[in-house]
C-alpha positions, 0 to 999 in steps of 0.5 A: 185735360188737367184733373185739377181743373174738372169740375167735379159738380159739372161732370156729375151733371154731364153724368145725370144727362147720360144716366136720363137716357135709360132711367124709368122715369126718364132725367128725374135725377139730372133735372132737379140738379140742373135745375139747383146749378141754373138756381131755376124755380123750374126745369122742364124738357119737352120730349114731345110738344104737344098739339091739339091731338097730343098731350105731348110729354113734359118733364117738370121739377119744381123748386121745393118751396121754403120749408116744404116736403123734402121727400116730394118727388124728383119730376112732378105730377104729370096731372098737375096743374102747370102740366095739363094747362099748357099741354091742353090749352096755353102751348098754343099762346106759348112764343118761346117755341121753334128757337135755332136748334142748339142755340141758348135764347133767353124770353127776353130776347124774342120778347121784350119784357113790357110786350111780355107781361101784356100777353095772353100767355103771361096773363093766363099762364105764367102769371098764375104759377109766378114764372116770368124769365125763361132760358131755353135751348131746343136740340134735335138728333138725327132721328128726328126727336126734338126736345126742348129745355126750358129753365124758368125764374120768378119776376122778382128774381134776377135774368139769367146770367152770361155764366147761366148761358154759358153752361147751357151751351156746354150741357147741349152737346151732351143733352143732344147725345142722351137723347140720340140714346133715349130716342134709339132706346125707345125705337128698339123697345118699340120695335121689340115690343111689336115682334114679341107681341106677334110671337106671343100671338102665334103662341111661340114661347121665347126664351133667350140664354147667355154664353152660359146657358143661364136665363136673361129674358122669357116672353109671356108665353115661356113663363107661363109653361115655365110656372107649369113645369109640365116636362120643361122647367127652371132651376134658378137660371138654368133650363131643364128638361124632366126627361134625363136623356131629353134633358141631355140632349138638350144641354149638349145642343145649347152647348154645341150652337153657343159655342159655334156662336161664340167662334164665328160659326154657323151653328146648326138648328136643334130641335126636340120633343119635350113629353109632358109628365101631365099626358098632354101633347109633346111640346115642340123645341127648336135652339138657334144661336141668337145672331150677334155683331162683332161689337154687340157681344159680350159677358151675359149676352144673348148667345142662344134661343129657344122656341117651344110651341104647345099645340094645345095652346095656339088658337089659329086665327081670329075670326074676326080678321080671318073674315075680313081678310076673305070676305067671309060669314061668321059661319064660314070663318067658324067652319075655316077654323075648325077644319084648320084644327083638324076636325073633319067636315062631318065633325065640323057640321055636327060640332056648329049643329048643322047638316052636313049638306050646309057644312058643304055648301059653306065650304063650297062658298070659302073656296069661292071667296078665296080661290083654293079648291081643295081643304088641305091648302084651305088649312094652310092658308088659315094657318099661315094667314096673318089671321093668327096675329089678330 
């Protein structure tokens, strides 16, 4: 292709459609462009329809009227009134739905212009907010997210030109793209999201290291013993540990394993005792190199974990999903508990207010229910139940 005959306003376009994708407010600058370039009063992308149990997400950018804020924002109000009507009532009468997938359809097309303006759909929606001729193109990636872009003109003003089509055909392909990426994006937040609230429940601090030793991301747990500053802290990207000769250790073992990383070896697992200036318990330190693919790596790229583990923190179950996973009583998951944590059984009688013939009779009952016999493995089982994520 001949530089001279790109068009400069058209790849900065393509470049807004790919932008959207990671944007925190997703296509809030391509939108309003998009809708400038098709001269639209309004240009929406549906990334999700609604239904009659889902409000659905629209992205809407409005025209600006003549003369109006110039600082309005880029999408509208998802509380507006052109939003939360269609999303709660009119995307039920809505005909300009389910079109071939990737191929530009105008209204006009499915709909003659004098079956229009008789419709439920026009008469309560449309003709309101003064919308009449639409132009849009449905697209789907191979995940299954399908997304809708609806460009929208007034009655008074012209129908969308052959060159208006023409550029959403070209702008598809790209659309379908950004949204394989928005939609990929998502699903691993999503699934990040999930496995670091597990870790957060078990009360497991994360904190992740590039090839340099240098901070890129702490979980809830890691900032607040970081803010603590009790035998571990930060010194601005660096981890550091109080003790000298612990501290040592510890940067030569991050040093060994994202080194091994970054050759391709198996690195082994670290581990260490961080003691605590305050007097409280040791925390516990595993390092482990973060597995990477051959095309996932890169310059400030996780190389290296490292886990820390407070033992005065970690609450090890819920009763409440201990007890539906046994069929136990409150009281006996509170008894389950406590031995779990290390009290004896007289400890644990004396700590609910109550005998130690009741305390036994409780355990005999736990044991019953969930078919150990001896209160090692009933320990074990409480720890290692999925009660902790509860």
């Amino acid at each position: 292709m001949e530089p001279k005959r790109v068009d400069p306003a058209y790849d900065h376009l393509v470049q807004l459609i790919y932008l959207g994708a990671i944007e925190a407010q997703p296509w809030q600058s391509a939108l309003p462009v998009l809708r400038d370039a098709m001269d639209a009063q309004v240009a929406s992308l549906v990334l999700r329809p609604p239904s009659a149990n889902d409000r659905g997400v629209i992205l809407n950018s409005v025209r600006p009227a003549a003369g109006g804020d110039a600082n309005i924002p880029a999408l509208a109000d998802q509380g507006d009134w052109e939003v939360t009507a269609y999303r709660e009532q009119f995307f039920s009468l809505d005909p300009f739905i389910n079109l071939p997938l990737d191929q530009v359809t105008a209204l006009q097309d499915l709909l003659p212009d004098a079956q229009l303006v008789k419709s439920e759909y026009y008469l309560q929606y449309l003709q309101p907010v003064d919308l009449f001729r639409i132009l849009g193109v449905d697209t789907l990636e191979p995940g299954g997210m399908l997304a809708r872009l609806r460009l929208s003109r007034r009655r008074s003003e012209p129908r969308f030109s052959q060159r208006d089509r023409r550029l959403l055909e070209l702008l598809t392909p790209h659309l379908r793209q950004a949204i394989q990426i928005y939609a990929k994006l998502n699903r691993m937040t999503s699934e990040r999201d999930v496995y670091q609230g597990a870790v957060d429940q078990l009360s497991v601090a994360t904190i992740i290291l590039d090839e340099h030793g240098r901070l890129l991301n702490t979980n809830a747990v890691a900032s607040a013993l970081l803010a603590e500053a009790d035998g571990l802290r930060r010194s601005g990207q660096q981890l550091l540990i109080e003790d000298r000769a612990i501290n040592h250790k510890l940067q030569e073992a991050l040093s060994s394993i994202i080194r091994a990383q970054q050759n391709g070896e198996t690195s082994v697992v670290r581990a260490l005792r961080v003691p605590r200036g305050s007097g409280r318990a040791d925390l516990g330190l595993v390092i482990r190199a973060v597995p990477a693919s051959e095309w996932s790596e890169g310059q400030a790229s996780p190389c290296a974990a490292v886990f820390l583990s407070d033992p005065e923190l970690r609450e090890p179950a819920s009763r409440q999903i201990l007890g539906e996973l046994f069929n136990l009583t409150p009281a006996e998951t509170n008894v389950a508990i406590l031995l779990s944590r290390g009290l004896s059984l007289a400890e644990v009688a004396e700590s609910q207010n109550i005998s130690r013939h009741t305390a036994r009779a409780q355990l005999k009952s736990i044991f019953a229910k969930t078919g150990i016999s001896r209160q090692a493995e009933l320990v074990r089982m409480v720890v290692k139940s999925v009660a902790s994520l509860g």
